[in-house]
C-alpha positions as CSV (number, residue, x, y, z in Angstrom):
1,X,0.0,0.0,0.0
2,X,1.2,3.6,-0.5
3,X,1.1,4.6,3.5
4,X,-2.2,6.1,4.4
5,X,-4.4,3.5,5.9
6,X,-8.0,4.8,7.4
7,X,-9.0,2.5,10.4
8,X,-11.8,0.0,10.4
9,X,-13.9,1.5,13.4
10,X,-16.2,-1.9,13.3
11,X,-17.1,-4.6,11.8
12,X,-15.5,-7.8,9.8
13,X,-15.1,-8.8,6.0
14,X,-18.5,-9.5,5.1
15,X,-20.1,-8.0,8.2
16,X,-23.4,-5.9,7.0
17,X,-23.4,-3.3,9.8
18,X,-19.4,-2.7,9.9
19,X,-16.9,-0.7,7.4
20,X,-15.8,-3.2,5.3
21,X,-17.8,-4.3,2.1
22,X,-20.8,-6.3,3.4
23,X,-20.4,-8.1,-0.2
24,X,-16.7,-8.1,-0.6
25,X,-15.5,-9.7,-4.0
26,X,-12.0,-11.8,-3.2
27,X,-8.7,-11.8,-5.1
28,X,-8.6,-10.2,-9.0
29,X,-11.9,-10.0,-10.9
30,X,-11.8,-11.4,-14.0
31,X,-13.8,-12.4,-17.1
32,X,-13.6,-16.3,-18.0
33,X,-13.7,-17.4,-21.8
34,X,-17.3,-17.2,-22.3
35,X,-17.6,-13.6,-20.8
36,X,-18.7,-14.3,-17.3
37,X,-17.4,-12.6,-14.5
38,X,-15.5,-14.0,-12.1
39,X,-13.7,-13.4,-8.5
40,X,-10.9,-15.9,-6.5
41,X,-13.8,-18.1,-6.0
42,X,-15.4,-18.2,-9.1
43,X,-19.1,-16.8,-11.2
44,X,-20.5,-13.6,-8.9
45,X,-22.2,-10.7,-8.9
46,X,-21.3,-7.7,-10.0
47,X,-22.8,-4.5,-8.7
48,X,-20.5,-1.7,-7.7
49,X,-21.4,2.3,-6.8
50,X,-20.8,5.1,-8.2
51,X,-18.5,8.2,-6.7
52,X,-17.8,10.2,-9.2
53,X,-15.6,12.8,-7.2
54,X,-13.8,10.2,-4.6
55,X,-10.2,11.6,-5.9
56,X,-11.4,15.2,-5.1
57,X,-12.7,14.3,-1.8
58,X,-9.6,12.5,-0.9
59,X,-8.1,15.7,-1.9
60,X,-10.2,18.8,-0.4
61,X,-12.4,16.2,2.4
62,X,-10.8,13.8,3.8
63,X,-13.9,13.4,6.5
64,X,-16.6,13.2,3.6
65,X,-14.4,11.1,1.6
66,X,-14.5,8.4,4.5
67,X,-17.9,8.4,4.7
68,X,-18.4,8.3,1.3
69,X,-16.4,5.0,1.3
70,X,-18.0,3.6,4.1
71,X,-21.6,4.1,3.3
72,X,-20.3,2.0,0.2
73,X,-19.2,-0.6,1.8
74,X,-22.3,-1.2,4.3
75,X,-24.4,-1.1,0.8
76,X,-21.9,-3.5,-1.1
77,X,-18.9,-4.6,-3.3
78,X,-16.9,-1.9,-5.3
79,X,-17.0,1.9,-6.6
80,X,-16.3,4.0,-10.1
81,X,-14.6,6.8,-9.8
82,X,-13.2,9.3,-12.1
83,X,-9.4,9.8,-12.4
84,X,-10.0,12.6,-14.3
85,X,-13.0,15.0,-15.3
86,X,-13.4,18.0,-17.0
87,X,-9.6,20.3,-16.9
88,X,-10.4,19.6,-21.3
89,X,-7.1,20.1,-23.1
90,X,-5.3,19.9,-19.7
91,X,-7.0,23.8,-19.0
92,X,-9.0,23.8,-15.6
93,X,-11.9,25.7,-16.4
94,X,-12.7,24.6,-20.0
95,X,-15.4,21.9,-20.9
96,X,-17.1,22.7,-24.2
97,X,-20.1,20.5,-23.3
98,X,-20.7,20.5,-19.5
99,X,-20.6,24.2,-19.4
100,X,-19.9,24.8,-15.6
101,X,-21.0,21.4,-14.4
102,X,-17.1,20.2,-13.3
103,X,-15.8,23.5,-13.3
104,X,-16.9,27.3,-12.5
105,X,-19.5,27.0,-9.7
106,X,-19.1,23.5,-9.7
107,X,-15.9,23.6,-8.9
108,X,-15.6,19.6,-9.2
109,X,-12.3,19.3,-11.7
110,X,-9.8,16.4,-11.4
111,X,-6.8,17.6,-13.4
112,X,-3.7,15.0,-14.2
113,X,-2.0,16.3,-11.2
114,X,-4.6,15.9,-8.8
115,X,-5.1,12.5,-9.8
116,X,-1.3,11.9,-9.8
117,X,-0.9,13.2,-6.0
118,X,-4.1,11.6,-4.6
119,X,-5.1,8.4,-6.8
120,X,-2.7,6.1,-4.7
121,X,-4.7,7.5,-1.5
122,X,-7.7,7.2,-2.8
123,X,-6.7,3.4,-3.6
124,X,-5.6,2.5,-0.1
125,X,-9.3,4.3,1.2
126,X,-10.9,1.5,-0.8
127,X,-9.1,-1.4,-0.3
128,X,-8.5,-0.9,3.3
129,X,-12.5,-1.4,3.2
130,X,-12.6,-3.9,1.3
131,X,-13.8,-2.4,-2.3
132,X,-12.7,-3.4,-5.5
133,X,-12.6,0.0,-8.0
134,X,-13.6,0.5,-11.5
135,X,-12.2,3.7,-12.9
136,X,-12.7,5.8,-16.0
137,X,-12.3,9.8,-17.1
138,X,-13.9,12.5,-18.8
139,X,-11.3,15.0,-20.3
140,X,-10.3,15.5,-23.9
141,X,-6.8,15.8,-24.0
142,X,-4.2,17.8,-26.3
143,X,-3.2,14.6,-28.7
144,X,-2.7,11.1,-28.6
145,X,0.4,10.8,-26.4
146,X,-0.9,13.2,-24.0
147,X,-3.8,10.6,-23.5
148,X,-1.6,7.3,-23.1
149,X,0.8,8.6,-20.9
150,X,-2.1,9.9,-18.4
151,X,-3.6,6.0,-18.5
152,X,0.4,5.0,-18.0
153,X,0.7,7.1,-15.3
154,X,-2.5,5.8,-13.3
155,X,-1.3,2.1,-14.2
156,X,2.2,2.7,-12.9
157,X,0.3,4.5,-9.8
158,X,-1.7,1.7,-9.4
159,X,1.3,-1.3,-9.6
160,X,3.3,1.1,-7.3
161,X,1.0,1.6,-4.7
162,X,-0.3,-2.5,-4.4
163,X,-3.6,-2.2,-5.4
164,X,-3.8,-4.7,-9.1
165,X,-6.1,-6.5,-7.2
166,X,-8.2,-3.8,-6.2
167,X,-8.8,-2.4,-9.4
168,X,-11.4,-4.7,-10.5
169,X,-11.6,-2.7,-14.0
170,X,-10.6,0.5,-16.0
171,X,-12.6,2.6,-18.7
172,X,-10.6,4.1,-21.3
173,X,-13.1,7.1,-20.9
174,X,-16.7,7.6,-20.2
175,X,-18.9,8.4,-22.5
176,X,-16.7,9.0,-25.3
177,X,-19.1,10.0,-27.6
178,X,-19.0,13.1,-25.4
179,X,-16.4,13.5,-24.3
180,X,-13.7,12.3,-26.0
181,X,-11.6,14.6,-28.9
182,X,-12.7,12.2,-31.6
183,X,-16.4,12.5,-30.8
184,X,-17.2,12.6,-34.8
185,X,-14.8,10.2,-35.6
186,X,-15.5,7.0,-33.9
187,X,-12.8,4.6,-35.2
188,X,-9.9,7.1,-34.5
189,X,-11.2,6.6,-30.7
190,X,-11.5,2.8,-31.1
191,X,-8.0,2.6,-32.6
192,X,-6.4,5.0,-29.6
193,X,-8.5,3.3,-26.9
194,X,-7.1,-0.3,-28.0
195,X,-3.9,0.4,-28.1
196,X,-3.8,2.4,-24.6
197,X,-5.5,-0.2,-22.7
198,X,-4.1,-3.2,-24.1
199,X,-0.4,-1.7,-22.8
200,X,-2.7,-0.5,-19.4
201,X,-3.6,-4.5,-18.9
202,X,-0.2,-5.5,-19.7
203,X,1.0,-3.3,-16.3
204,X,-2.2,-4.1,-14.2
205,X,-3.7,-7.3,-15.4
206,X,-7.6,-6.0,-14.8
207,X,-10.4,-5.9,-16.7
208,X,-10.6,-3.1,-19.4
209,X,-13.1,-1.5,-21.8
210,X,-13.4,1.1,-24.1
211,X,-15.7,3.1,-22.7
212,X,-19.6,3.2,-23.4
213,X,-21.1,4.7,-26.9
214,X,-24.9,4.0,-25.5
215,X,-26.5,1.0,-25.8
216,X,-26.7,1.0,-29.6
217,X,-24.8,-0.7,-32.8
218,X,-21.6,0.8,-31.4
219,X,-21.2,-1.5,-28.3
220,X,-19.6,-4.3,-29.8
221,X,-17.2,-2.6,-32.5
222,X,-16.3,-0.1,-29.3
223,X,-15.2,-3.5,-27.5
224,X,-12.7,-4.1,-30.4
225,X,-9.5,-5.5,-28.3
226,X,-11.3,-4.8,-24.7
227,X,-12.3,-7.6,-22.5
228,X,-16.1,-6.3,-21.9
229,X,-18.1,-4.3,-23.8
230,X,-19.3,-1.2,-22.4
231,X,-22.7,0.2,-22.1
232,X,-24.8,2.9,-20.5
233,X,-28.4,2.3,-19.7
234,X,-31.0,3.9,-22.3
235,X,-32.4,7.2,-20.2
236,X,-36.0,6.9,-21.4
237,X,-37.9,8.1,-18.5
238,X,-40.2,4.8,-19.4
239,X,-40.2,1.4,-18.6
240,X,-38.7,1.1,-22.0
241,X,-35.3,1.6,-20.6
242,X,-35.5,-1.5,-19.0
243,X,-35.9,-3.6,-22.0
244,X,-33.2,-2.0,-23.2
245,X,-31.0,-3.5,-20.4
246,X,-32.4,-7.1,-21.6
247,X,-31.7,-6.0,-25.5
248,X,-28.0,-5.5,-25.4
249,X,-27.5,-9.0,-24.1
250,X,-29.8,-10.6,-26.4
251,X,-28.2,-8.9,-29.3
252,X,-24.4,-10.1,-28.4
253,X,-24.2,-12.5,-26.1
254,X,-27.6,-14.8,-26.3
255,X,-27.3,-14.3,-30.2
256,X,-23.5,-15.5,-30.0
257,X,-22.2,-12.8,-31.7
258,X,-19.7,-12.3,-28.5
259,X,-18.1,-14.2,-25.8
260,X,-17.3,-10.8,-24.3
261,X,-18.5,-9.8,-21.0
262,X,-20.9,-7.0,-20.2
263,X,-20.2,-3.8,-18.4
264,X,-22.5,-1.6,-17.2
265,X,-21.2,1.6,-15.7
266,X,-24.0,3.9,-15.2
267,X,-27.0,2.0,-14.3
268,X,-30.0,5.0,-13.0
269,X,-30.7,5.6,-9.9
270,X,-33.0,8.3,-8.0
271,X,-32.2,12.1,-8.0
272,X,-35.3,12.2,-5.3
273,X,-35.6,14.1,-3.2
274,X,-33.5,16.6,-5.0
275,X,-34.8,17.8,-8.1
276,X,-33.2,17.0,-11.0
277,X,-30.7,19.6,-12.7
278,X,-31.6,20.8,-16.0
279,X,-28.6,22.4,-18.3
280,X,-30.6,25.5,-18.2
281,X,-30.5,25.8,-14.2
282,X,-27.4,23.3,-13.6
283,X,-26.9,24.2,-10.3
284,X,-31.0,24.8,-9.7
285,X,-30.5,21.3,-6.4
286,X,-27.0,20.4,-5.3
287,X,-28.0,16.9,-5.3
288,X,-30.1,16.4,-8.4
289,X,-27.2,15.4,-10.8
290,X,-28.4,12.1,-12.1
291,X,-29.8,12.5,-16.1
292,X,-33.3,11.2,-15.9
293,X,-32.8,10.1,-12.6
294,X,-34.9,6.7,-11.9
295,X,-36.8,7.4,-8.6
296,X,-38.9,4.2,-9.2
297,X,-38.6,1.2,-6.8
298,X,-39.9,-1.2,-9.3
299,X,-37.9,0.1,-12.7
300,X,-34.8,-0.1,-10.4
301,X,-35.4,-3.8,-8.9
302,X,-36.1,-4.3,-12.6
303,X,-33.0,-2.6,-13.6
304,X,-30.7,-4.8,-11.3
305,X,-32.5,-8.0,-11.5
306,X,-32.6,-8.0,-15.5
307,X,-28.9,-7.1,-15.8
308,X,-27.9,-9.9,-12.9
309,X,-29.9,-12.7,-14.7
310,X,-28.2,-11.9,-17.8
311,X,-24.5,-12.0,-16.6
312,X,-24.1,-8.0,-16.4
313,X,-21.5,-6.6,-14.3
314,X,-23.8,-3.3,-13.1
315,X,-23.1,0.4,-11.3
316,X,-25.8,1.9,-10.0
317,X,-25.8,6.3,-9.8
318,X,-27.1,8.5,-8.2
319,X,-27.5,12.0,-8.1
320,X,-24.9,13.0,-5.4
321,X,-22.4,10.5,-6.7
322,X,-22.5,13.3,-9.9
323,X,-20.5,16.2,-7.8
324,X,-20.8,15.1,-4.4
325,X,-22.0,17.9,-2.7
326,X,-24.3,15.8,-0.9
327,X,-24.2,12.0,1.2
328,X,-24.1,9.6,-1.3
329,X,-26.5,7.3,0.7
330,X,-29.0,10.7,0.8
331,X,-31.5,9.9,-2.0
332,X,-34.4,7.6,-1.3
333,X,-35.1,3.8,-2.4
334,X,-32.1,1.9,-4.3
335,X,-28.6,2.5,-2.5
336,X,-29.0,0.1,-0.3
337,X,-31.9,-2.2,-1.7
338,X,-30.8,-2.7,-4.8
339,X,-27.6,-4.9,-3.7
340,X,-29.4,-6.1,-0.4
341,X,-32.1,-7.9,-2.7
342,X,-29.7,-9.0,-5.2
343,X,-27.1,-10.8,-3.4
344,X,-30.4,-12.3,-1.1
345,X,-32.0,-13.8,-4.0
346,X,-30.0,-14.0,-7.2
347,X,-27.5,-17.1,-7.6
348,X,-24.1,-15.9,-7.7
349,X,-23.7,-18.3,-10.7
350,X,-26.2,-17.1,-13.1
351,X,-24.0,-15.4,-15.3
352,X,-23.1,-19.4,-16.0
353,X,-26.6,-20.0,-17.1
354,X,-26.8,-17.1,-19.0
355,X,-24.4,-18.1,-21.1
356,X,-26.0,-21.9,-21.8
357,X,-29.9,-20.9,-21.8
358,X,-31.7,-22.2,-24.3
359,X,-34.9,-19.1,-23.8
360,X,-33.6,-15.5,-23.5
361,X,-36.3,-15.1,-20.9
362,X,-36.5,-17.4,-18.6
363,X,-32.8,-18.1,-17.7
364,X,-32.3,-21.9,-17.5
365,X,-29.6,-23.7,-15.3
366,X,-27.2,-26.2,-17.3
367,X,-28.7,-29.2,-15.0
368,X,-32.1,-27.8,-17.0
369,X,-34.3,-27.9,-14.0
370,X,-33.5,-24.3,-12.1
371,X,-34.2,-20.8,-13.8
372,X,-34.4,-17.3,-12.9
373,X,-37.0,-14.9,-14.6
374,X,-36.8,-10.9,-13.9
375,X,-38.9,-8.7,-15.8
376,X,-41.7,-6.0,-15.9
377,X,-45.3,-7.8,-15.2
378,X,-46.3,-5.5,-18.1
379,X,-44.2,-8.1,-20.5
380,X,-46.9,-11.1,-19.0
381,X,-44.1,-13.0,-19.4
382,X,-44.3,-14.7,-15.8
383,X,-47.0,-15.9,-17.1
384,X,-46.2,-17.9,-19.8
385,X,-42.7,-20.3,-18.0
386,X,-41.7,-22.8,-21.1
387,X,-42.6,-25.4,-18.5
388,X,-44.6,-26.1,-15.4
389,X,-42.7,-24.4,-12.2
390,X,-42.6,-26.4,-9.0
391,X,-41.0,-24.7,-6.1
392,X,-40.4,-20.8,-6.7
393,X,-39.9,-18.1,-5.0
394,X,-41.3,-14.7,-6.1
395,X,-39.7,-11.5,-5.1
396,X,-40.3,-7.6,-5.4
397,X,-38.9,-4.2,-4.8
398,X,-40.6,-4.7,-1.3
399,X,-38.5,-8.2,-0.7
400,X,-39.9,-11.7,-0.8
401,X,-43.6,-11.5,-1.8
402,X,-44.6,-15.6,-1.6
403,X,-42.4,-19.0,-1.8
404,X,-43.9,-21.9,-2.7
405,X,-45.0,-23.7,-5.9
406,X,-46.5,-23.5,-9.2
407,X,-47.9,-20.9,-11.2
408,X,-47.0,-17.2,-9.8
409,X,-49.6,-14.5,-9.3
410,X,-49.4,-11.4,-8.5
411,X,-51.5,-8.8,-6.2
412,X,-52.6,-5.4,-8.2
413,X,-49.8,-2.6,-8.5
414,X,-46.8,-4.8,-8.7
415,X,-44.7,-3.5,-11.8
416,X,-41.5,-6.0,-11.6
417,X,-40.5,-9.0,-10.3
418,X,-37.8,-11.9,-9.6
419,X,-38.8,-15.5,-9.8
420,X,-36.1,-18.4,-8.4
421,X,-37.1,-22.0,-8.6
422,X,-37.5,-25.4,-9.9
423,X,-39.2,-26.9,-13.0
424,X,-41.8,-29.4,-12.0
């Protein structure tokens, strides 16, 4: 470790009410030949935070940037940070496209050197609790060699400090699409991206990707020499979006067009109860950061459940994680829920069945007598199980609704569900 080391008031590796992750992932992640991911002990579940502005916390609040970790790890597994965000061109203050979001009167830049003097820190914070980290960044940069010898620099910070096995994964940048100097020229980013994080695994040995480009026909080609692809979830402020989630592994992965695995590093969650921030008042609620925000119970059980059973590695945002100006535990349903029912219900090896289902709905075990099914009840498809279900259990956004056996129904106003069980 580089030499900080922030105390463990309470608590024990895998204890829910203590500091360190109450879902803690063991040894180097890792993606197996058929794309599904993988810790020391073999298939899990993915599901990490997001905290956008650890490295500036770590920086300018130490205090807040402890509780920002520990709230994390009561709720779960990892965190995705940024290493850096806005400081365009290596100039503080300049971000064509998030006009003062980062900078100005959000005053929430990390520059090159910020991240050099406090990503090692900001390592040992999170791995002293027992978090694995995803990273990615946000800036454009002056030319190509500017751009690899940042990444170099975090890998070299990384290796130095003894965290390989705490960085679980690496973007090449998020959202390139936006914010990346080849915006209009997609293949120049592909080509750069490859290059920098093939040499970035050859130093760290995690997981990399390329960064997401949506969830449209870009994912796979963006993947191009990555070990995932890389995705962020469709913003509709309908239950569309949730099919969406579904679609991007029925297109690559159930259709066999990749053994890749599946990243997904900005799954929504709630801005409530801050109201969301609009470009034309972007500072209108400190805490209201999260774009379409998803303050739904349901369409984020959905969310989780539907990625899980199809072998998606998942982090869920919020609106504070945006700029952290407020607790990132402070908006209502989904922090903690969301990983609290998924590591309850879902088997940690689904991602395994995922990948040898013969129905893209109802997700099929290889001994071809257990099955998962998560979906909206708008879809009816619970209704319709390719065979007879004996014992099943049948879970909500509210937690475990009934377990027993045979066909499933439902009281009025449920919108999502989770079934785990047996064929008859």
């Amino acid at each position: 470790m580089s030499g900080a080391n922030y105390l463990l008031l309470s608590g024990s590796a895998g204890s829910a009410g203590g500091n360190f992750a109450r879902y803690p992932l063991k040894g180097r992640i890792y993606l197996n030949p058929r794309g599904v991911w993988c810790d020391a002990d073999g298939p899990c579940l993915i599901f990490f935070h997001s905290a956008f502005q650890l490295i500036t916390l770590v920086a300018t609040d130490k205090p807040e940037a402890v509780r920002t970790v520990r709230a994390i790890a009561r709720a779960g597994s990892g965190v995705r940070f940024f290493t850096r965000i806005g400081a365009d061109f290596d100039v503080v203050g300049r971000h064509p496209y998030f006009s003062d979001t980062f900078w100005g009167k959000g005053n929430r830049e990390i520059d090159s050197t910020m991240c050099r003097d406090y990503l090692a820190e900001t390592l040992d914070l999170c791995g002293d609790h027992g978090l694995k980290v995803f990273t990615t960044m946000g800036s454009m940069s002056k030319n190509d060699a500017v751009e690899y010898d940042f990444h170099m620099m975090v890998a070299d910070i990384v290796v130095a400090s003894g965290h390989t096995e705490t960085l679980a994964g690496a973007e090449h940048r998020n959202e390139p699409d936006q914010t990346s100097q080849y915006t209009g020229d997609p293949p120049k980013a592909w080509t750069l991206a490859k290059r920098t994080m093939q040499d970035f695994k050859a130093k760290v040995g995690c997981v990399i990707t390329g960064g997401s480009w949506g969830d449209n026909d870009m994912v796979l080609a963006s993947a191009d020499g990555m070990d995932a692809m890389d995705t962020h979830a469709n913003r509709s402020p309908t239950p569309e979006h949730v099919r969406h989630v579904h679609t991007v592994w029925n297109t690559y992965k159930f259709n066999g067009r990749s053994n890749k695995g599946i990243w997904r590093g900005e799954d929504p969650g709630p801005n409530d109860p801050y109201v969301e921030n609009t470009r034309r008042e972007p500072h209108a609620s400190i805490g209201g950061d999260m774009f379409v925000g998803n303050n739904d119970p349901d369409y984020q059980f959905a969310d989780t459940m539907v990625a899980a059973f199809t072998g998606q590695a998942q982090c869920w945002l919020n609106g504070p994680a945006v700029r952290q100006y407020c607790p990132i535990d402070s908006t209502a349903w989904g922090f903690l829920e969301c990983p609290e029912l998924l590591h309850t219900f879902m088997p940690k090896d689904v991602g395994v069945w995922a990948m040898q289902t013969p129905n893209p709905s109802w997700i099929i075990a290889p001994d071809n007598k257990r099955f998962v099914y998560a979906g909206l009840t708008a879809w009816g498809q619970y209704t319709r199980p390719p065979r007879p279900i004996g014992k099943r259990r049948v879970v909500t956004a509210a937690g475990l609704l009934s377990d027993g056996s045979g066909p499933v129904t439902l009281p009025e106003g449920v919108k999502s569900l989770l079934i785990v069980g047996e064929f008859a």
